[in-house]
C-alpha positions as CSV (number, residue, x, y, z in Angstrom):
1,X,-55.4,-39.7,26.5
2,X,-55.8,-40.2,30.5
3,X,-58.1,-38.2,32.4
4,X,-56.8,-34.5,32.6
5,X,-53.4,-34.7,30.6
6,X,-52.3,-32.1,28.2
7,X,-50.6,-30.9,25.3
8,X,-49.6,-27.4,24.5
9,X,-47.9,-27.9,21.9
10,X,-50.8,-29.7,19.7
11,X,-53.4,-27.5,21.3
12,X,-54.0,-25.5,17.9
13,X,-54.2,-28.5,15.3
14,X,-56.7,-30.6,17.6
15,X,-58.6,-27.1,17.8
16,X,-58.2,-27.0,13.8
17,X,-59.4,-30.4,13.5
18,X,-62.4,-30.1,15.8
19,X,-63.1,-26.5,13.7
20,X,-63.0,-28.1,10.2
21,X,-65.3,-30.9,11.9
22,X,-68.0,-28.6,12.4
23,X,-67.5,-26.4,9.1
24,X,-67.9,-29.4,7.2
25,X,-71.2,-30.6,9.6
26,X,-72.8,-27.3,8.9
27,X,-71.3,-26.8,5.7
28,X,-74.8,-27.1,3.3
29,X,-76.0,-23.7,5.8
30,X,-73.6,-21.6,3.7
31,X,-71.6,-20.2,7.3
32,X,-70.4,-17.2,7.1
33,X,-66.9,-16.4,8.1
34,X,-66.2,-18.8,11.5
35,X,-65.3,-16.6,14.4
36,X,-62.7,-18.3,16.8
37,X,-62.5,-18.0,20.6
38,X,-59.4,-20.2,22.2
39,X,-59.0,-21.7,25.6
40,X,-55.8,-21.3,28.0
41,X,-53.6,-24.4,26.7
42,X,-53.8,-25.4,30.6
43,X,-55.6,-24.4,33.8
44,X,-58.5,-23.8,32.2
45,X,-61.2,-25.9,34.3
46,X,-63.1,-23.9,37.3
47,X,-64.6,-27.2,38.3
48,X,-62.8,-30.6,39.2
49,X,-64.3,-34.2,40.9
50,X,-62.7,-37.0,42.3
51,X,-63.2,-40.0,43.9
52,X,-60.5,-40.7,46.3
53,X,-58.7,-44.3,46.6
54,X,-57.6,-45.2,50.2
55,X,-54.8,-47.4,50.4
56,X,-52.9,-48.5,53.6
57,X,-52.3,-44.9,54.9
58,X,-52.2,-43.2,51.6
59,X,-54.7,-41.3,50.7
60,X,-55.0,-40.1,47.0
61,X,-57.3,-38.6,43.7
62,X,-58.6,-40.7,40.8
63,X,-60.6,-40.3,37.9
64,X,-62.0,-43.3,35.5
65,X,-60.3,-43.9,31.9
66,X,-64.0,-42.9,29.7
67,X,-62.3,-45.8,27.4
68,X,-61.1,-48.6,29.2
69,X,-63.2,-47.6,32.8
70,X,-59.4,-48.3,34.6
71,X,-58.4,-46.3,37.7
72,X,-56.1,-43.6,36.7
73,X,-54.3,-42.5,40.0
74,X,-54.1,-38.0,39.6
75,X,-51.2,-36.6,41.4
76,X,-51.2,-33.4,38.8
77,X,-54.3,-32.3,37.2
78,X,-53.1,-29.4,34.8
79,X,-56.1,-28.4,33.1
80,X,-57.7,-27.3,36.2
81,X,-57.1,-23.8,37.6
82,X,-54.5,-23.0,39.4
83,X,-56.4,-22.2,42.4
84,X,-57.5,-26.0,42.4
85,X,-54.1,-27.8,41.0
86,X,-52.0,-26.3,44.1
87,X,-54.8,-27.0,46.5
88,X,-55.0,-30.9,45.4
89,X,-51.4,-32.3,46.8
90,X,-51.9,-29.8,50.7
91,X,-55.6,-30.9,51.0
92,X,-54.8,-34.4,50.9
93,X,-51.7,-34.2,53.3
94,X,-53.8,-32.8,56.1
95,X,-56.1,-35.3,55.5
96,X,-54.0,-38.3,55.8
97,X,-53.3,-37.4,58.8
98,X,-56.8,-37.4,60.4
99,X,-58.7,-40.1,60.7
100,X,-61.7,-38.5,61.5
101,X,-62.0,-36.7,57.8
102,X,-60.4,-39.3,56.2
103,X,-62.8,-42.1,57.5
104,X,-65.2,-43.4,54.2
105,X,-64.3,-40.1,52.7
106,X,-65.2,-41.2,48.8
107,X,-65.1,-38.3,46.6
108,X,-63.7,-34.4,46.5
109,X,-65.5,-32.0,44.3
110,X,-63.3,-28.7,43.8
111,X,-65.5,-25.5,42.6
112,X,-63.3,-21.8,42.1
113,X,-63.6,-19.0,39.7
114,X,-61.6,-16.3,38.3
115,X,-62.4,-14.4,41.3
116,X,-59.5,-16.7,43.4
117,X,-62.3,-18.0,45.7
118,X,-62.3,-21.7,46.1
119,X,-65.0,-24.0,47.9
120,X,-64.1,-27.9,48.3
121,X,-67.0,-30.3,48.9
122,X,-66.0,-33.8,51.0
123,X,-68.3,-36.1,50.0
124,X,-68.9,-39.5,52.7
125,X,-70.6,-42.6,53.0
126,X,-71.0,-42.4,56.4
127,X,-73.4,-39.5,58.8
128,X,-71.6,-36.4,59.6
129,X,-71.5,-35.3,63.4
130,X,-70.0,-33.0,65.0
131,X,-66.8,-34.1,65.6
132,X,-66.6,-34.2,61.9
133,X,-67.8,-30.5,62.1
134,X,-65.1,-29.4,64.2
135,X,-62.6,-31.2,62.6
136,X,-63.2,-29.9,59.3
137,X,-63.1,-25.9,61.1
138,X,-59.7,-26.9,62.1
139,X,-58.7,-27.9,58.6
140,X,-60.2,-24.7,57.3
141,X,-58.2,-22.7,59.5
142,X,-55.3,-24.5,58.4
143,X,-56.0,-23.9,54.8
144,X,-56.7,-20.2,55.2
145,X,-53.1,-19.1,54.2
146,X,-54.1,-20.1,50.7
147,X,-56.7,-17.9,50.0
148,X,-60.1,-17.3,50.4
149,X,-62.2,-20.9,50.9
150,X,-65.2,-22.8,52.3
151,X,-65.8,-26.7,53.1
152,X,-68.8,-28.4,52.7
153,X,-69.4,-31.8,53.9
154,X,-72.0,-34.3,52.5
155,X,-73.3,-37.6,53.2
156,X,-76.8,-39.2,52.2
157,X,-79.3,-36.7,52.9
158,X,-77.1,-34.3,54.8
159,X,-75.2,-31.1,53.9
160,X,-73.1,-29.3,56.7
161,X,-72.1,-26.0,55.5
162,X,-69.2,-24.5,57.4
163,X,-69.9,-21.2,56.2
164,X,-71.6,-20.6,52.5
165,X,-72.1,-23.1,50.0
166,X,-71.0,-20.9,47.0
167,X,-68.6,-18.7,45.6
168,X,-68.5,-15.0,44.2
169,X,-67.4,-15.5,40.1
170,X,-65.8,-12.0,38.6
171,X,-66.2,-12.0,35.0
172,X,-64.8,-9.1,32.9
173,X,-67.5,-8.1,30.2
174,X,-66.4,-5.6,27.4
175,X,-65.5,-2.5,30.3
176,X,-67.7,-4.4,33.2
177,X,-67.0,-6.5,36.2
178,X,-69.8,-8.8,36.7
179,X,-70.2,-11.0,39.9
180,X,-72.3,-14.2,40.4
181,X,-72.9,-16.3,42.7
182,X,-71.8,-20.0,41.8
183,X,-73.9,-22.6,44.1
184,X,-72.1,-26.0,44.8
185,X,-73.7,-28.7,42.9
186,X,-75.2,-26.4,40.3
187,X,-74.4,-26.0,36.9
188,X,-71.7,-23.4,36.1
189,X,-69.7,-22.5,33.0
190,X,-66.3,-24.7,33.4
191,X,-64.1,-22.5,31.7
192,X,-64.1,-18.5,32.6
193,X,-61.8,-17.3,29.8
194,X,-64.1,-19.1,27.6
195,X,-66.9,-18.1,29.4
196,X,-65.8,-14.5,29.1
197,X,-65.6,-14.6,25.3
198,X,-69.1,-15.9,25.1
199,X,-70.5,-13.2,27.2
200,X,-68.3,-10.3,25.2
201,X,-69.4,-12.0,21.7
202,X,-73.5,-12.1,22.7
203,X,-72.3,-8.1,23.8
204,X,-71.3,-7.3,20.6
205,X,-74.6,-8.5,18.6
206,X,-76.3,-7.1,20.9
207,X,-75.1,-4.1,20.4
208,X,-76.7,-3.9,17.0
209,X,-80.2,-5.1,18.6
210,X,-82.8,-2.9,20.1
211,X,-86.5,-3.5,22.4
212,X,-86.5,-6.3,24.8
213,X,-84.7,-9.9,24.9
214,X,-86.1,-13.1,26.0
215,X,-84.4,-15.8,27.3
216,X,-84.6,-19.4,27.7
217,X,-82.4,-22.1,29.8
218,X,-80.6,-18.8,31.6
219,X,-79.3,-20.8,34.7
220,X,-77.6,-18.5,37.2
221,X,-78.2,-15.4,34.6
222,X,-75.2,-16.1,32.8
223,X,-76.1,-14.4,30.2
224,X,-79.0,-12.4,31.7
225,X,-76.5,-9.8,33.8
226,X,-74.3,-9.3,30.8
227,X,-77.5,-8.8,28.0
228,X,-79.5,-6.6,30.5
229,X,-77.6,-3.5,29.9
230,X,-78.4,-4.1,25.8
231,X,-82.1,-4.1,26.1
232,X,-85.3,-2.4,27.9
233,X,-86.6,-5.7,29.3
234,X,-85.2,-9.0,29.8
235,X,-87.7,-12.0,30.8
236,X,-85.3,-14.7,31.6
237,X,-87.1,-18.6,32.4
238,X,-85.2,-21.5,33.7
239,X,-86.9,-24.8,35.4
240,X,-84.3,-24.9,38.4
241,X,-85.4,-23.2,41.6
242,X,-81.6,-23.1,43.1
243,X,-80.8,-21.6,39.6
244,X,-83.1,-19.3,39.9
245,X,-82.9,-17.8,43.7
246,X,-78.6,-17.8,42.0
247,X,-80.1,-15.5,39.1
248,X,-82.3,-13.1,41.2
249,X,-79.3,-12.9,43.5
250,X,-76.9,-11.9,41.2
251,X,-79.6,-9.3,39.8
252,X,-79.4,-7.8,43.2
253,X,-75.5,-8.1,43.3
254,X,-75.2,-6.1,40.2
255,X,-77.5,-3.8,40.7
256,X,-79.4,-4.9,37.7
257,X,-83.4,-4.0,37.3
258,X,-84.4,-4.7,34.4
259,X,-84.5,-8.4,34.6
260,X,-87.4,-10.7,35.5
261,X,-86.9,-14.2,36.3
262,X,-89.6,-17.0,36.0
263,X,-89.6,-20.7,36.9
264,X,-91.0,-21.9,33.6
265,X,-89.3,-24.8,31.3
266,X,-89.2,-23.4,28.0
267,X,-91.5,-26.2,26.7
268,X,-94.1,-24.7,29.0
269,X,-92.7,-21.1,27.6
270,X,-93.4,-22.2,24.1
271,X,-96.6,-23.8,25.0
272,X,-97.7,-20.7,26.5
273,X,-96.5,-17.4,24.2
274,X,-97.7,-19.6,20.7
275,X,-101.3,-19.2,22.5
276,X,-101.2,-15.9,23.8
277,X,-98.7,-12.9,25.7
278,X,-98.5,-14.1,29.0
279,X,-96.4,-16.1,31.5
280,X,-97.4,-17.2,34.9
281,X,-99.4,-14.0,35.1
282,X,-97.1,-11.9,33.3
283,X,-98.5,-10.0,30.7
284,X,-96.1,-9.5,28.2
285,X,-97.6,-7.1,25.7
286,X,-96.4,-4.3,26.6
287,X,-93.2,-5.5,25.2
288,X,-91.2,-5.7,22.3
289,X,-89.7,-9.0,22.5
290,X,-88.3,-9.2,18.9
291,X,-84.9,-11.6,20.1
292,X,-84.9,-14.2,22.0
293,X,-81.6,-16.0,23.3
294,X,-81.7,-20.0,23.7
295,X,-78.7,-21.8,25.5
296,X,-80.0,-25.6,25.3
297,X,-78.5,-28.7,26.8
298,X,-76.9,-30.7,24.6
299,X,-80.1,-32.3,23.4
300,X,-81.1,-29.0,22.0
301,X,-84.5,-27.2,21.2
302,X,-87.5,-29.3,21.2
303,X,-89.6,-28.9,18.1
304,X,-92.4,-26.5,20.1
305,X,-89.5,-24.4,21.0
306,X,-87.8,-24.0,17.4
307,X,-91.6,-23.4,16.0
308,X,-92.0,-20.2,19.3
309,X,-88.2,-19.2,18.2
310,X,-88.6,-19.0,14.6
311,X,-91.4,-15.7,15.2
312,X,-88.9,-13.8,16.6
313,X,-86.7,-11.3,14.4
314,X,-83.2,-12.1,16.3
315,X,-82.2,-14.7,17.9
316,X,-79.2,-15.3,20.0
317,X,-78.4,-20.0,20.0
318,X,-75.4,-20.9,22.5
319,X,-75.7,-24.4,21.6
320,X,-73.3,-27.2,23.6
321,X,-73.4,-29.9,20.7
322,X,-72.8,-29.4,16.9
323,X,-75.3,-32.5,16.1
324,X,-78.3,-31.1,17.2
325,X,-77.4,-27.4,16.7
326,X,-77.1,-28.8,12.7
327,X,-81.1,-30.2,13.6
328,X,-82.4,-26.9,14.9
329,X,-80.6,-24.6,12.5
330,X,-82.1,-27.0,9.5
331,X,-85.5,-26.0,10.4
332,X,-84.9,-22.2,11.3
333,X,-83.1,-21.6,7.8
334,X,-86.3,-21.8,6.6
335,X,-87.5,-18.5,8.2
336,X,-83.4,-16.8,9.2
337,X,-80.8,-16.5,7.8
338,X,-77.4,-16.6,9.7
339,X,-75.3,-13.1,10.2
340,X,-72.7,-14.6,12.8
341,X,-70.9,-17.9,13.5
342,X,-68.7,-17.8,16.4
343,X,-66.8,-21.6,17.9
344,X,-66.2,-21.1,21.5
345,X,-63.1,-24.0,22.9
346,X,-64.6,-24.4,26.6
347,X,-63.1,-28.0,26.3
348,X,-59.7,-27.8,25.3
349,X,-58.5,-31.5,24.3
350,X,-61.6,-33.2,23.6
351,X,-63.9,-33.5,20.4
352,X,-66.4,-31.0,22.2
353,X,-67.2,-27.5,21.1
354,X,-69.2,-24.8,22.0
355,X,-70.7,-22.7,19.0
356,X,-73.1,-19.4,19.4
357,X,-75.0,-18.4,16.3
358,X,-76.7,-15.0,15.3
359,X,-80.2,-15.6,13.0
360,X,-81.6,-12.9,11.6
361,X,-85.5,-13.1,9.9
362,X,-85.3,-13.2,6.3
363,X,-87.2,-10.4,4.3
């Protein structure tokens, strides 16, 4: 399959085969009943990058073939959102036809949300000056009958930020309207339907959950905003300091004040609560942190972090790969037992799949 091609019409057997590829991974954990949670069929993808291919006076997008490593010219890129897949084809007119934003221009990164707001990032290999500054306003103002958007330009060791260097993401969860801030070159959730249903489903368990949640890996506060309202407390740790000033602003932007946010990896987490109550100073006694919500990379939970997991009555796994999700949830069968499965299809077309898992303490 080339880089961003689609196909509607087989969208629900490659989901059933990528379904029945996890059932029969995790089958020896007894699963209860799968709950499924489909993609759009197309524009689907909030985030987009490309290297772009001079040649002669044209001026266009590729991608790399993962199998083969060929250049795959991309004049239609329908898994993206909208927002992005109209912008592509205008952007690159107007920039064929200056030479001071085309020169050693080398890649285009595309960030937009479900909010409508897009921000495009120029990436060079040459220093950025002013003339670059004010030619890039004028193609702003150009592009400003398309909706709401901000330009970024970078070059080694220099950013040059027209404006802001994020967007505002609305996200519609259960009867709310959160908003985040989404920082280019930070990690966000590619697919906000998706992203949406993983939010409403962690909601929903919630629901049936009670005292004060903690939570490890929790980026931007993804899940921090939409949890908050479910419990007392929420002490939410994350290792990235851009994450983190995106989490404490999107506390602020909501309104939310129950949420505390520490710089802490959640080895240093584990290492910390298995020898006593506090972190960085915070005494977390007073608490009652009987779940605890883990969304991993895809190398999953290291083996300090499944033993500090496995004390806690609920817990709440987003996990990005099947492989080692089947690692961790070996070990924590031991002491939990599973109440809810859900599969979550962030990437539509290829053999990944997102999975979130309710364990519950065994008597």
């Amino acid at each position: 399959m080339r880089p961003g091609q689609t196909f509607p019409d087989q969208y629900e057997a490659l989901l059933t085969s990528k379904l029945g590829s996890v059932r029969a991974l995790l089958q020896p954990l007894q699963l209860p009943e799968v709950e499924v949670f489909r993609s759009p069929s197309e524009h689907y993808r909030l985030r987009a990058e490309f290297r772009v291919w001079h040649e002669g006076d044209d001026l266009f997008h590729i991608m790399f073939d993962p199998a083969t490593k060929e250049r795959v010219r991309i004049d239609h890129f329908p898994i993206a959102d909208k927002r992005i897949s109209e912008m592509m084809p205008v952007l690159l007119e107007l920039l064929k036809d200056n030479d001071e934003l085309r020169r050693r221009l080398y890649q285009i990164d595309y960030l937009t949300g479900l909010s409508g707001e897009l921000l495009i990032t120029l990436i060079y290999k040459r220093p950025l000056d002013d003339n670059w500054q004010q030619a890039a306003s004028t193609l702003k103002q150009k592009l400003a009958d398309y909706g709401p958007l901000d330009l970024i330009g970078r070059a080694r060791k220099q950013k040059v930020e027209l404006d802001r260097d994020y967007i505002i993401e609305q996200l519609q969860v259960k009867q709310r309207t959160l908003r985040y801030q989404q920082i280019e070159n930070s990690f966000t959730q590619p697919n906000g339907i998706v992203n949406q249903h993983m939010l409403s489903w962690a909601c929903d368990v919630a629901t049936q959950l009670k005292g004060d949640l903690l939570e490890l890996y929790c980026g931007n506060g993804n899940f921090s905003l939409a949890l908050a309202a479910h419990f007392d407390q929420v002490v939410a740790t994350e290792i990235s300091r851009k994450s983190i000033r995106s989490a404490q602003y999107n506390c602020h932007l909501n309104q939310i004040n129950n949420v505390q946010v520490l710089q802490m990896s959640a080895e240093d987490v584990s290492a910390a609560l298995l020898k006593g109550s506090q972190l960085k100073q915070h005494d977390l006694s007073s608490l009652q942190l009987n779940t605890v919500l883990v969304d991993p990379p895809r190398a999953g939970l290291d083996p300090a972090t499944v033993e500090l997991v496995s004390h806690f009555n609920d817990i709440l796994y987003i996990s990005c790969n099947p492989e080692t999700l089947k690692v961790n949830l070996d070990e924590l069968d031991k002491t939990h037992r599973i109440e809810r499965f859900a599969v979550f299809d962030q990437f539509p077309y290829t053999h990944h799949l997102e999975s979130g898992v309710w364990l519950k303490k065994r008597n």
